[in-house]
C-alpha positions, 0 to 999 in steps of 0.5 A: 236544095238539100235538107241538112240532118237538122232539118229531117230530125225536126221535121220528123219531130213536127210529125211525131207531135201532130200525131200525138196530139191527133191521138189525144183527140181520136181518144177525146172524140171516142169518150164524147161519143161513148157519153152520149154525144153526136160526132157532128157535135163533137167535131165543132167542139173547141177542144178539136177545133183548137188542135188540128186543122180541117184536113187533120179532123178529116185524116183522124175520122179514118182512126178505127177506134173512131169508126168502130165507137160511131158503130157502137153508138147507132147500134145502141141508137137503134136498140133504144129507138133513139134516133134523134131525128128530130132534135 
């Protein structure tokens, strides 16, 4: 069955909203880690649970701002010999 117009201009609307709200979330999980928290943590937070699904979270830890902020962070870990292995 063929998509009429209509139906290709909302579903490219539907994608262009899940990507921005995918955005506001990569910026709300690189804030948390920038303050200190763990991303396992911060993945269980309602704040993302509420706005994307398990395969989005998936999806959005490919983000490079997200990757390099976990790179900072076990950087920073290492320089202050805080690992949190045991907490």
């Amino acid at each position: 069955m063929a998509e009429t117009l209509a139906d290709r201009i909302r579903i490219l609307l539907e994608d262009m909203s899940v990507d921005a709200v995918e955005q506001v979330v990569v910026d709300y999980v690189v804030r948390e880690l920038h303050n200190g928290r763990r991303l396992n943590e911060i993945l269980h937070d309602p704040y993302v649970r509420n706005r994307l699904s398990e395969e989005r979270v998936a999806k959005m830890l490919d983000d490079p701002s997200i990757a390099e902020a976990v790179d900072q962070a076990v950087h920073e870990s290492f320089e202050k010999r805080e690992f949190g292995f045991g907490d």
